[in-house]
Each structure stands twice: as C-alpha cells, then as structure tokens.
C-alpha positions as a Markdown table, in Angstrom:
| # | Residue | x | y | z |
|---|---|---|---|---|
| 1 | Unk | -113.7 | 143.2 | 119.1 |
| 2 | Unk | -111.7 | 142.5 | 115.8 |
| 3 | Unk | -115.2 | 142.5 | 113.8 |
| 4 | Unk | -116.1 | 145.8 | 115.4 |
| 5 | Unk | -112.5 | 147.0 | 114.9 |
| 6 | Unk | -112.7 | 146.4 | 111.0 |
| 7 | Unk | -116.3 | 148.0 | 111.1 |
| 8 | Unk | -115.0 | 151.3 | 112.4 |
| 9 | Unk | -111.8 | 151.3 | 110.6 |
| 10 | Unk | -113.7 | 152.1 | 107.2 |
| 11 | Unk | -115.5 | 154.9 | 108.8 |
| 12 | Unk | -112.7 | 156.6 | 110.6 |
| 13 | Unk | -110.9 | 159.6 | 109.5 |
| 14 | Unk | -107.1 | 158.8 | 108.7 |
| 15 | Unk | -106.1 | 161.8 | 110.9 |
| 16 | Unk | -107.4 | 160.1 | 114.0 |
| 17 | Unk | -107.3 | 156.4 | 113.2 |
| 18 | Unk | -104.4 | 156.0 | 115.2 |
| 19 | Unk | -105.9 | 156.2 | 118.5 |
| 20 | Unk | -109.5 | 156.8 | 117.7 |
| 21 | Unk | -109.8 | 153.1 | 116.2 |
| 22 | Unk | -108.9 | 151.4 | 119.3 |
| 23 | Unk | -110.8 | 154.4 | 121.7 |
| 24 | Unk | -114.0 | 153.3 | 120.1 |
| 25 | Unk | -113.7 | 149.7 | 119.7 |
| 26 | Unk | -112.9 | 150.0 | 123.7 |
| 27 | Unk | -116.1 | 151.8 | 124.1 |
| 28 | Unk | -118.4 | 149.7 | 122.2 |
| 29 | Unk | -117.0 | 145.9 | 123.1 |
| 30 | Unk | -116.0 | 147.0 | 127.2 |
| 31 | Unk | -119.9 | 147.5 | 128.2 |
| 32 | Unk | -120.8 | 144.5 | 126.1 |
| 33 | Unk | -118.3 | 142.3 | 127.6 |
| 34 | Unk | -119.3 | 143.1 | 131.2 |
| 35 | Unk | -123.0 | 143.1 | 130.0 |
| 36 | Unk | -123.4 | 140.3 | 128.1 |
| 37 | Unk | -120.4 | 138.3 | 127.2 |
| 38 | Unk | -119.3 | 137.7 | 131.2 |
| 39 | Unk | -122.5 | 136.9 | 132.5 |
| 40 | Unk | -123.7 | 134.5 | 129.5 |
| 41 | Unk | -119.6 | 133.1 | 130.3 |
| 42 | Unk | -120.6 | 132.3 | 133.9 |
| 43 | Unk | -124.2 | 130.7 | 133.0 |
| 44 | Unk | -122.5 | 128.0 | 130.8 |
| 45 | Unk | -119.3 | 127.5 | 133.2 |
| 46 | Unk | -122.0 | 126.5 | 135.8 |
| 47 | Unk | -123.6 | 124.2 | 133.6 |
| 48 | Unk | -120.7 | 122.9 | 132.4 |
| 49 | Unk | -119.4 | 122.5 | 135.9 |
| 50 | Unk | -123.2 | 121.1 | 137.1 |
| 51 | Unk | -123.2 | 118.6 | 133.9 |
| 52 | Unk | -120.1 | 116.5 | 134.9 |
| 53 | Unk | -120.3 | 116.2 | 138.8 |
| 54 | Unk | -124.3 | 115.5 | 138.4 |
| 55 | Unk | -123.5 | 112.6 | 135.4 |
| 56 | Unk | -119.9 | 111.3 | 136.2 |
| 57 | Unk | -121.1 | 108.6 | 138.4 |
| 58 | Unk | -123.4 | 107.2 | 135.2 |
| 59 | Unk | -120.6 | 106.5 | 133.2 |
| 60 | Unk | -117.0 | 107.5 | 134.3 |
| 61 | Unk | -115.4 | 106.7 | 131.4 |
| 62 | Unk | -117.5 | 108.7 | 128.7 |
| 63 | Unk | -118.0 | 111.9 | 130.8 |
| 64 | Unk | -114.0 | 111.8 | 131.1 |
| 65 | Unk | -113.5 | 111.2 | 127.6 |
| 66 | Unk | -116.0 | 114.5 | 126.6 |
| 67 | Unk | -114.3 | 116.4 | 129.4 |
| 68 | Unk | -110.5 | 115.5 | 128.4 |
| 69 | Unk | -112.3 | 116.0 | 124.5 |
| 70 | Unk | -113.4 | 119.0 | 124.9 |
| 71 | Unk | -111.6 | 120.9 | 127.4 |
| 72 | Unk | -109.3 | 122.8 | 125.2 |
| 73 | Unk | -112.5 | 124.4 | 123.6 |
| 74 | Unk | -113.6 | 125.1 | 127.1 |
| 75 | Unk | -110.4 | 127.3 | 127.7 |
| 76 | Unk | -110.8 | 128.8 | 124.6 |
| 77 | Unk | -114.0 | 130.5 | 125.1 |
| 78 | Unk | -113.3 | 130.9 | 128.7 |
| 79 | Unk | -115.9 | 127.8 | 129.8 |
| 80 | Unk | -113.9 | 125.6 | 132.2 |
| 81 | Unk | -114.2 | 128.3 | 134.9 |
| 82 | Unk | -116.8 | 126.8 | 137.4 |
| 83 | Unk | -114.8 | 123.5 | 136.8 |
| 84 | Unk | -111.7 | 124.0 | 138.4 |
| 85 | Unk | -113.2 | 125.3 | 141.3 |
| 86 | Unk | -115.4 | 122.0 | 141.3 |
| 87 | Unk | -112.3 | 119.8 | 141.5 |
| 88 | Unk | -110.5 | 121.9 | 144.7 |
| 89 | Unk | -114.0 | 122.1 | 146.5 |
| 90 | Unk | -113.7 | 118.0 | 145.9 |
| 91 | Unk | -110.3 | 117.8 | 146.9 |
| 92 | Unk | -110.8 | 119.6 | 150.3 |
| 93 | Unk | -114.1 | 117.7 | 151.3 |
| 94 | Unk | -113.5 | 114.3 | 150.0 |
| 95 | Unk | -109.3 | 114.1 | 149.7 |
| 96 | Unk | -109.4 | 113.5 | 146.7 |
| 97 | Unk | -111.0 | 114.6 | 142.7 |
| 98 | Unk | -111.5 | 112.7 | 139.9 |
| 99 | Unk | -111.8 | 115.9 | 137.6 |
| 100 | Unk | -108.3 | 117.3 | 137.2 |
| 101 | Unk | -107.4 | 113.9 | 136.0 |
| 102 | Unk | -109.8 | 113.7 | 133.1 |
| 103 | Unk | -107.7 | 116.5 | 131.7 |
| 104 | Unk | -104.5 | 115.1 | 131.8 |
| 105 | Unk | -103.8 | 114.2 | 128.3 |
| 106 | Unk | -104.5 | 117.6 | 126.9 |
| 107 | Unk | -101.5 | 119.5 | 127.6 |
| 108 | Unk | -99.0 | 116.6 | 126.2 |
| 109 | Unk | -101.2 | 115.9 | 123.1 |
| 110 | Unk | -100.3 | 119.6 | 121.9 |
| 111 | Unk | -96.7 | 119.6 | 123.5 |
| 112 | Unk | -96.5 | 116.4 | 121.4 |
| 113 | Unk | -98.3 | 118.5 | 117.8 |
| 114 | Unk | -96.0 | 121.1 | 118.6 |
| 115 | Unk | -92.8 | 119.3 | 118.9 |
| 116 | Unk | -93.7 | 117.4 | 115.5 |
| 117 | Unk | -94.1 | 121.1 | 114.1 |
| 118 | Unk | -91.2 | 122.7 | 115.2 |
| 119 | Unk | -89.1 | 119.5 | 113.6 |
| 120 | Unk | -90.8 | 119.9 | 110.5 |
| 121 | Unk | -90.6 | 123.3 | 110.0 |
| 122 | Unk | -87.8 | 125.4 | 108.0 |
| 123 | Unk | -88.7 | 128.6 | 109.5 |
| 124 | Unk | -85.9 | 129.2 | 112.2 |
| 125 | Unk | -88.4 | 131.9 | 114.0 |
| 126 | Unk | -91.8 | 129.2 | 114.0 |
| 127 | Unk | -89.1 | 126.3 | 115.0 |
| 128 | Unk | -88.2 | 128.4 | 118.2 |
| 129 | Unk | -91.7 | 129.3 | 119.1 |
| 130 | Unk | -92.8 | 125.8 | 118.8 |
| 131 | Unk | -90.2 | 124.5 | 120.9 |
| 132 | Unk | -91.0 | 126.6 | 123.4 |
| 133 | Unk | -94.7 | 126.3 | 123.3 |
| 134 | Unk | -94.0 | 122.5 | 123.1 |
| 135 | Unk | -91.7 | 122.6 | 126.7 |
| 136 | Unk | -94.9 | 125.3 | 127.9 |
| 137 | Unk | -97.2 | 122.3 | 127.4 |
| 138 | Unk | -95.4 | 119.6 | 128.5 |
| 139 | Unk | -93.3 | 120.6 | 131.6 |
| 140 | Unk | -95.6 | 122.9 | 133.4 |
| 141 | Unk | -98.7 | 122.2 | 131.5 |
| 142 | Unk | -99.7 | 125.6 | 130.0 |
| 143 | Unk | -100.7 | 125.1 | 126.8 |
| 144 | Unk | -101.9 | 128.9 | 125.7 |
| 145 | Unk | -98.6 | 129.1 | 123.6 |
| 146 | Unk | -99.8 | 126.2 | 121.2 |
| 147 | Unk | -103.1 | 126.7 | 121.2 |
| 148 | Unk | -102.9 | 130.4 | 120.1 |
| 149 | Unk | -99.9 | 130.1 | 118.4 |
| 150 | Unk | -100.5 | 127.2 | 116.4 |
| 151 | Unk | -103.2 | 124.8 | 117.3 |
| 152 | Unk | -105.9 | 127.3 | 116.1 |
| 153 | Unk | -104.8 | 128.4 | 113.2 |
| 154 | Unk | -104.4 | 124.3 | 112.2 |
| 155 | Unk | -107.9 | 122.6 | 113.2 |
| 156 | Unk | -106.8 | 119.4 | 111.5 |
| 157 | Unk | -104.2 | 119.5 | 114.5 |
| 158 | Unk | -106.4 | 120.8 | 116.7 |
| 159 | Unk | -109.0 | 118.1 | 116.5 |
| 160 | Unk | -106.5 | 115.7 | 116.9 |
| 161 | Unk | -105.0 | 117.1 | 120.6 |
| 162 | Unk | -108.6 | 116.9 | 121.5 |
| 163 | Unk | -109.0 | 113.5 | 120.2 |
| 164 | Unk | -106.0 | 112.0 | 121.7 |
| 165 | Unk | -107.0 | 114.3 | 125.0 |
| 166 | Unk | -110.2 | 112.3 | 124.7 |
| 167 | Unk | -109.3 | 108.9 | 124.4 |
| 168 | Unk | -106.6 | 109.7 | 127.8 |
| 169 | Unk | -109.6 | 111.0 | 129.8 |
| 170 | Unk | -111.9 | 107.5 | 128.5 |
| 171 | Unk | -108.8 | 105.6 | 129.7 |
| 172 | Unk | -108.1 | 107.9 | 133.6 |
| 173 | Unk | -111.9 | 107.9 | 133.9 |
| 174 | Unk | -112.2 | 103.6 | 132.9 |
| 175 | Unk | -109.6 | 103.1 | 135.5 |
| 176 | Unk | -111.4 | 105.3 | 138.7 |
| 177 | Unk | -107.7 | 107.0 | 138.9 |
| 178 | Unk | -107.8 | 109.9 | 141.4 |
| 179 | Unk | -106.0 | 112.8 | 142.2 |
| 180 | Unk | -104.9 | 112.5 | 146.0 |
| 181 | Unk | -102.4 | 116.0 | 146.1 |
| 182 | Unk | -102.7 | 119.4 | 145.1 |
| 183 | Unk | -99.1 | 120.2 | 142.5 |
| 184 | Unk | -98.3 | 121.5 | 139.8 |
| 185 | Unk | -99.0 | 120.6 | 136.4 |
| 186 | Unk | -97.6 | 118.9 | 133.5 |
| 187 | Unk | -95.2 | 116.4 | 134.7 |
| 188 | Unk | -95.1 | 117.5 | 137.9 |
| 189 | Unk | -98.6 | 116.5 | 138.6 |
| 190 | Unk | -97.2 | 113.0 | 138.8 |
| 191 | Unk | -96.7 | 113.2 | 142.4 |
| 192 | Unk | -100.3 | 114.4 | 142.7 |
| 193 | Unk | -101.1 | 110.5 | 141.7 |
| 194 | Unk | -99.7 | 108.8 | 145.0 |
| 195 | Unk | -102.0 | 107.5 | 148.1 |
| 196 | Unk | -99.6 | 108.4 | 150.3 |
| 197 | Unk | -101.3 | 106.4 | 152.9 |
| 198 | Unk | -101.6 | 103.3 | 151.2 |
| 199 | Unk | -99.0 | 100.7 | 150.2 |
| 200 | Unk | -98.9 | 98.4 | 147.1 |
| 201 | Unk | -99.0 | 99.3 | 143.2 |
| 202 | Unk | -100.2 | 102.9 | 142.7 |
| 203 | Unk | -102.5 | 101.8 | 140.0 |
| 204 | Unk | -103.2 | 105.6 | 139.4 |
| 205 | Unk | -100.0 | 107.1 | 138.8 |
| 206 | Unk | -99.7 | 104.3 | 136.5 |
| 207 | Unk | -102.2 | 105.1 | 134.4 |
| 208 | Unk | -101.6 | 109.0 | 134.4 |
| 209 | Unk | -98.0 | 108.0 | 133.0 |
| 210 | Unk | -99.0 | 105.9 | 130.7 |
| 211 | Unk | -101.8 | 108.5 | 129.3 |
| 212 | Unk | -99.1 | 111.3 | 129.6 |
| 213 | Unk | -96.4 | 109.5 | 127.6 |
| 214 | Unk | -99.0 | 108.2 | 124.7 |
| 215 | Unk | -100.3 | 111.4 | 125.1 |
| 216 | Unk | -97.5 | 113.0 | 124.0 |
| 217 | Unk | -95.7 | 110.4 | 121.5 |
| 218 | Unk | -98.8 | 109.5 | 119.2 |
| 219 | Unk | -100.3 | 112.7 | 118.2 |
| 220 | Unk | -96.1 | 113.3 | 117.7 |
| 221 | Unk | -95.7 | 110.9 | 115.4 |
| 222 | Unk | -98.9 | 111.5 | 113.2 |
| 223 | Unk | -98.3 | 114.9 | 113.2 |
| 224 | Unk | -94.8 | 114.1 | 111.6 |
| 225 | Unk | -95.7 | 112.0 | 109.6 |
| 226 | Unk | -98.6 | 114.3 | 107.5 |
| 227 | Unk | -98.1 | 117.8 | 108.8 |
| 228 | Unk | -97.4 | 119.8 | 105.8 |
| 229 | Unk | -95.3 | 123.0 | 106.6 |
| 230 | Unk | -96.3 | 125.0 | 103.8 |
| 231 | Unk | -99.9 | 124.6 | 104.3 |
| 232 | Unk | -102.1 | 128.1 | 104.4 |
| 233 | Unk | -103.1 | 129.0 | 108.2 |
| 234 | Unk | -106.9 | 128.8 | 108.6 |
| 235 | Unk | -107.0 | 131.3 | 111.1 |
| 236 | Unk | -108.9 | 134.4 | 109.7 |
C-alpha cells in the first residue's frame, strides 16, 4: 500500500490529494489484499502449521528452536495463523501442547532489547515508549509495540530477539516441557506450566522460568552494552 501510495502521489492533482491519495490506494490494494495477499497468507499458515506438527516428533529440539527463531517473522507477515489454532486443537484432544511453549522466549527477548533501549536513550518521548513497549512484552506478552516501534527499524536487534527466542525454544523443546493450562501470556503463562495432577518437581515450569528470565536479562545486557542511540533507523 505505501509503494502504491507514493506511485499515485506524483500523479495526483494537488487539489484533490488530500482525499483522492488514500481513495485510490484503497481501491487498488483492497481487491488485491482479499484476492491475492489473503489467500496466498492462508496457503503458507497451513504449511507452516502442517510443517511443525508433521516433523516435531523427529527432532523436538530443532523444530522448537526454528519455531521460537522465527516466529516474530511469522507475526510479521501474518504467517503464524494456522499455528495457534494447532496448539488449542492439541490442548483440547490431548491435555496438553507442546507448541505454545516453543514460543516462549520471544516476547522477553524484546521486552529485554527494549528495556536496554529505553535506558540508553536521551530522548524523553522514545524512553517512554520503550518502557511501555518493554512492560507490553514482558507482562502480558504482546510484543507489537517493540516490534513496530523499534525492533524493525533495528534488524541488528531484531535478529538478536529471534536468536535468543531461538536458543529458549532449542532449550523448552530439549526438555519435552508442555503446556498443561490455557492462561494468559507473558508471565502469567507460568501457571500454564503446572501438572496439576501430578506431584513432585515441575520440571516444566522450571524450565519456562529459566528460559523467560535469560530470555529477558541476556539480549538486555548485550543490547546495553553496544546499542548505539544515535544510530540511523533502517526502516525505509
């Protein structure tokens, strides 16, 4: 929509630009969305969705590294749609998934960038946004606010959230760990971690708070320790 926005921008009158700019952009990039972009969308959410349950049991650990690797790119483009629906269906027919943990270390990797940034920063306005995208991510585990507000327009950063993300979903996948409630997330998807109907040591929940917390403190740390406040935004 932006390139087609910029396209018609040069060839539209001043004296309509105002709302004729945005009419037609509607008019072109509407019909494609629901004509080509949705459809193609749902094609690769399936096969994303298809690809982990039908290799997981090859090699738990890797398919939950890529998954926790990749799964901010998923959201991005809209791909982890047929996943989530994957991981109730498994929840309500087995008691339990194993999918919703792989993605555990996501959200507190880029609470964890953000934090670093907003402690960094000088800018009064950026340091109040990334505290607040930085609680988003971390508390109730919606990271949207960092990764449009920051993580994209730093893929340094970026890379590493999914890195760290990564190495937390080798780690949850390694261990078996399983999800045994349906919660919230962030860190109230801790409780989500207990076999309620088991005693002894919750070898799960361990392992989820132990992948939250270096989650969260390493990518903090790093990002401290090099992040450059006055470096250009990439995002174009």
């Amino acid at each position: 929509a932006s390139k087609i926005e910029n396209r018609i921008k040069k060839i539209t009158p001043t004296v309509i630009a105002s709302f004729g700019v945005p009419m037609f952009t509607l008019l072109i990039i509407v019909p494609f969305t629901f004509l080509i972009i949705g459809p193609v969308a749902v094609l690769l959410s399936q096969a994303v969705g298809s690809a982990i349950v039908g290799t997981y049991e090859i090699s738990p650990a890797i398919v939950s590294g890529l998954v926790g690797a990749l799964w901010i790119p998923l959201v991005i483009f809209g791909l982890h749609g047929a996943v989530v629906p994957i991981a109730f269906a498994n929840f309500f027919t087995m008691g339990y998934d194993v999918i919703l943990p792989m993605i555990t270390g996501h959200s507190f990797a880029a609470a964890g960038v953000v934090l670093a940034i907003a402690l960094k920063t000088k800018d009064k306005k950026k340091k109040g946004l990334a505290i607040s995208a930085s609680i988003s991510a971390g508390i109730v585990g919606v990271t949207e606010p960092a990764i449009y507000g920051f993580l994209l327009a730093r893929k340094k950063l970026l890379a590493l959230v999914c890195l760290i993300s990564g190495v937390g979903g080798g780690i949850i996948g390694y261990s078996g760990t399983k999800l045994f409630q349906i919660s919230g997330q962030g860190i109230f998807a801790l409780p989500s971690f207990i076999k309620t109907d088991e005693s002894g040591i919750p070898l799960g929940l361990i392992v989820i708070a132990i992948v939250m917390l270096g989650s969260f403190i390493i990518p903090a740390i790093l990002t401290y320790l090099f992040y450059k406040d006055n470096e250009p935004s990439t995002l174009t």
